[in-house]
N, C-alpha and C positions, 0 to 999 in steps of 0.2 A: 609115610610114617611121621609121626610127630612124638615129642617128646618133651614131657610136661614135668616141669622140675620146680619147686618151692626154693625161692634163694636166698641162699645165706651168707652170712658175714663173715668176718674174720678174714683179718687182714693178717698174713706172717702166721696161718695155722692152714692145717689139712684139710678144714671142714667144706670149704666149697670147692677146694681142687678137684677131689674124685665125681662130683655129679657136672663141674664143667668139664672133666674131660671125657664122661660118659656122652657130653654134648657135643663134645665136637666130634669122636670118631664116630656115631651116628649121624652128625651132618656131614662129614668126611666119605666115610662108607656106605651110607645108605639113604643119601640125599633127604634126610630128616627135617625136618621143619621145627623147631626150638619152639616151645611157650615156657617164660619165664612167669611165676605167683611171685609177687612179694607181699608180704603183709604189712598193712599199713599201720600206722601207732592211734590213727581215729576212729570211727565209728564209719564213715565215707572210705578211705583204705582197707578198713575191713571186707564191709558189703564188697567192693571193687575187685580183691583180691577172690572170695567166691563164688560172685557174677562170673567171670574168666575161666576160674575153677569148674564150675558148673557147664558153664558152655562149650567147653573142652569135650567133657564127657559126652553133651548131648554131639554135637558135629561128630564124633566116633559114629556113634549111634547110624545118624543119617547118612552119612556120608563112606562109613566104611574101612575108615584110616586106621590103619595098624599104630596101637595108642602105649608108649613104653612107659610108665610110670616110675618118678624116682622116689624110691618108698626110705623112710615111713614120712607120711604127709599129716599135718596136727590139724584136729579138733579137741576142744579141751570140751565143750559140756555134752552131754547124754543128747538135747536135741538137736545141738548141730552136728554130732556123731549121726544120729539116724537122719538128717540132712544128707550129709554127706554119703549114706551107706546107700540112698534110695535113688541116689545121681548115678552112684559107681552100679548100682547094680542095673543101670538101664545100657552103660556100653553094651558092645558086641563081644561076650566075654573070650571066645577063641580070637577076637583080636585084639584082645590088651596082655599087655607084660608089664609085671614087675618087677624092678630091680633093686631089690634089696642093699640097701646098704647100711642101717642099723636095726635092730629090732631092741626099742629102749625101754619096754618092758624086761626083755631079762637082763640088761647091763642095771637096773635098778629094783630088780626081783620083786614087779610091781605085776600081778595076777590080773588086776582090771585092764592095765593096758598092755599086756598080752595077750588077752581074749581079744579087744580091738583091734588089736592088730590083726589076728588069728580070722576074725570075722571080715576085714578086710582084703585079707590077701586070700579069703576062699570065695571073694568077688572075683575075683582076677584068672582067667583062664591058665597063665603061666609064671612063674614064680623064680628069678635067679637068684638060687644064697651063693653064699662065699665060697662052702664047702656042705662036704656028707655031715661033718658033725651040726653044721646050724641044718641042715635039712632033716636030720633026723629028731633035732629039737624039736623044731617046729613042728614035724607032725603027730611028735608026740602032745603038742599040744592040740591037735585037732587040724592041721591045714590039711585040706583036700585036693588042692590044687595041682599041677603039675610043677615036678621043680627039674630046672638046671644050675648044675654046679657052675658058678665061673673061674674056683678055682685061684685068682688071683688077680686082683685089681691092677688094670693099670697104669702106668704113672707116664704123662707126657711132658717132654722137659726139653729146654735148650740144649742146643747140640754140644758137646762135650768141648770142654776145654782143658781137661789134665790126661794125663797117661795114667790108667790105674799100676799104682806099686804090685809087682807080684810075690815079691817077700816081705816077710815081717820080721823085726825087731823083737824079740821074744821077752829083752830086757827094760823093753819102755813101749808095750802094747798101749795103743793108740782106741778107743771105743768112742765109736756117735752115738750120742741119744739127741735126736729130733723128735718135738712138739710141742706142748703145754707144759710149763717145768714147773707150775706151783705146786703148792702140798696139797692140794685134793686133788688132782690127777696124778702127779707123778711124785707122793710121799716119799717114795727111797732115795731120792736125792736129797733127802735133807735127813736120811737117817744113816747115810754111810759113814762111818769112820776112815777118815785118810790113811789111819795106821796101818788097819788090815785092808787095804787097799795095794794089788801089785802092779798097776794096770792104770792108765790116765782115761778122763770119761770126761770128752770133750759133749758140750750142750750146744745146743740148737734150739730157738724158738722163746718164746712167750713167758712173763710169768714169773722169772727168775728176779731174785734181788742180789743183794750180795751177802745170801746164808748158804758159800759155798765154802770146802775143805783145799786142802792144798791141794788135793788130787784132779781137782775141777776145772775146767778151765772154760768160759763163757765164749761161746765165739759169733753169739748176738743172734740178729733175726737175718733169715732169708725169705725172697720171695720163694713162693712154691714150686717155679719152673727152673726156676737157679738153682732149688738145696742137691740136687742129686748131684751137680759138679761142683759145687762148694765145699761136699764135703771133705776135708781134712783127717781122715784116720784110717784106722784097717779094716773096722768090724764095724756092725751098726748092729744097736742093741733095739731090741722089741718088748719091751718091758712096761708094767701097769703095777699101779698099789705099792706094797711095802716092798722091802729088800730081800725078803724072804715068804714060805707060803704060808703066814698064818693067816692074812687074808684072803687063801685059794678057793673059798666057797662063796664070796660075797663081789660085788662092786666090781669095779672095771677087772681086778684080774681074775674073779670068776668069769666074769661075759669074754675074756681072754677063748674062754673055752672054744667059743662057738664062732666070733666072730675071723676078720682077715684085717687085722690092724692095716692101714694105708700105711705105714711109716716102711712096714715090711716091702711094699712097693719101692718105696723110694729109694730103701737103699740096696734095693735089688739093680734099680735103675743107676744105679751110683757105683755099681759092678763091688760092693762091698759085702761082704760074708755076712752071716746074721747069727746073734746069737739069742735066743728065744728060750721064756720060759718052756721046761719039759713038758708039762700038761697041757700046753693050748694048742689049739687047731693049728697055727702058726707051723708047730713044731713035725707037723705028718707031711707037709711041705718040704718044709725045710732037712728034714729025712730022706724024703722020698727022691731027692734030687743031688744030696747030697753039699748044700749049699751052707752049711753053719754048724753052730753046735746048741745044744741043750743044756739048761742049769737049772737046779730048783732053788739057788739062791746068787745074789748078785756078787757072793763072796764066792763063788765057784766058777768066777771065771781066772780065780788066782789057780785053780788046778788044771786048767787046759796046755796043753803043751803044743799046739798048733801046728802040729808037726804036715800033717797034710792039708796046712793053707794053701800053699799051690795049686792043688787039684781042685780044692773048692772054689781058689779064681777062676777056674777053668770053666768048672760045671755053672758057677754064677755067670760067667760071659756070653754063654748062650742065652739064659731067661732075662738076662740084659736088655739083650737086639730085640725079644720079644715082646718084653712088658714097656719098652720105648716107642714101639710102633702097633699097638694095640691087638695083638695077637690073642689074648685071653676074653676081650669082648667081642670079639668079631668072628672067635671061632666057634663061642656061644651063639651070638644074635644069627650066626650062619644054618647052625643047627637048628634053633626055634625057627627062624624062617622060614626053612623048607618044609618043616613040621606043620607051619600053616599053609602055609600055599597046597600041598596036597591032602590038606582035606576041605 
């Protein structure tokens, strides 16, 4: 098996944790062989990065190797698009996977790169989304492919160093938000009022200046294998866009819909309750296991009474031990695999 991932940056942000540690429990559990792309900033880095690219594809071909792709992989113009589409379509298509981890056509409600995408992943014999709602997206967009759900990304972290609290404080509710904290990813931090705030909403991550309220309290950058024991509070919050749903059809808290925000990993991993917008994929999860609660605005968490926090450390402390030790890729890549080997 191999497994061929574009690498990215960000340093104190989410964005390359999830396909390194798609990397490692595929070389962990299924004796993987790693090819890293990076794209280079010249003309020579470029070629370099597609030569690599390219020969990946063909050695599947020849050679036979179950090839896992971490999607989505960029071409920006029309000819290096059918470049790229006329490489991908020479693997061995029952032995490549994709593994979806954004589709930034509908996080940007862009039609062209949707169809790209759409025409790419129906190269691909097998297709893992987040959930039923991004699968059912996508094929309503046209994919043909086979899909599996993974259900829930997961998060590899150093070994715990605190005792999780199993009661809360009802009169000084403690809230994580980890990520990107500027105003075009995470606007509602800069549109809360302290006043009607009943609830402290500790920050994590990137971005931040000091356009914060009294209710805020900054607690700076962690690396990505540290934040799940770093974190300090009761809840961790899963939240895109404004404070409320007037953005619910557009931009990151529309794609809320479909996708499995990574932070929801982390502080699943961090054995901390979630509190998630009501409409997003997020929240049939978080239902369905009884793990958090639902809001359709960030002033609705002054109305939760928290009454069966307990039981929800409870039911969070199993998907804990799970999503720490790779339980949701491994029970997918279990299932695909057998699905190739016999036939």
């Amino acid at each position: 098996m191999k497994v061929l991932t574009v690498k990215g940056n960000g340093e104190f942000t989410a964005g390359p944790k999830a396909p390194s540690d798609i990397i490692e429990i595929l070389q962990d559990k299924y004796n993987a062989k790693s090819i890293l792309l990076e794209k280079g900033n010249n003309a020579f880095g470029k070629i370099k990065y597609r030569l690599k690219m390219y020969n990946t594809f063909l050695a599947s071909l020849f050679f036979g190797d179950i090839l896992v792709i971490q999607f989505p992989m960029y071409e920006t113009t029309n000819l290096l698009n059918k470049v790229f589409l006329f490489f991908l379509s020479a693997v061995r298509k029952n032995k490549t996977i994709a593994l979806v981890h954004d589709i930034d056509g509908i996080r940007n409600d862009d039609m062209q790169s949707i169809k790209q995408d759409i025409d790419r992943l129906n190269k691909i014999g097998y297709v893992i989304v987040h959930n039923e709602k991004m699968r059912k997206k996508l094929q309503d967009y046209g994919l043909k492919s086979k899909t599996y759900n993974l259900e829930l990304f997961d998060y590899l972290c150093n070994d715990e160093t605190k005792k999780i609290k199993e009661k809360i404080d009802k009169k000084n509710v403690k809230i994580a938000y980890a990520g990107n904290l500027n105003k075009l990813k995470s606007p509602f931090i800069h549109q809360l009022d302290c006043k009607k705030m009943k609830f402290t909403l500790y920050l994590y991550g990137i971005g931040i200046n000091n356009d914060l309220n009294e209710k805020m309290i900054y607690k700076g950058k962690k690396e990505p294998n540290d934040l799940p024991n770093e974190i300090d509070a009761d809840l961790g919050l899963v939240w895109d866009g404004n404070y409320d749903e007037s953005d619910s059809e557009k931009n990151m808290k529309g794609y809320t819909r479909y996708n499995n925000p990574h932070k929801l990993s982390c502080y699943i991993a961090s054995g901390k309750p979630v509190i998630v917008w009501r409409k997003s994929a997020a929240a049939d999860f978080v239902n369905k296991y009884n793990i958090g609660y639902t809001i359709s605005s960030i002033y609705d968490i002054n109305k939760l009474n928290f009454d069966d926090y307990e039981e929800k450390i409870k039911n969070i402390e199993k998907i804990k031990n799970k999503v720490r030790n790779a339980f949701y890729t491994t029970k997918v890549m279990d299932k695909l695999l057998k699905e190739i080997k016999e036939k």
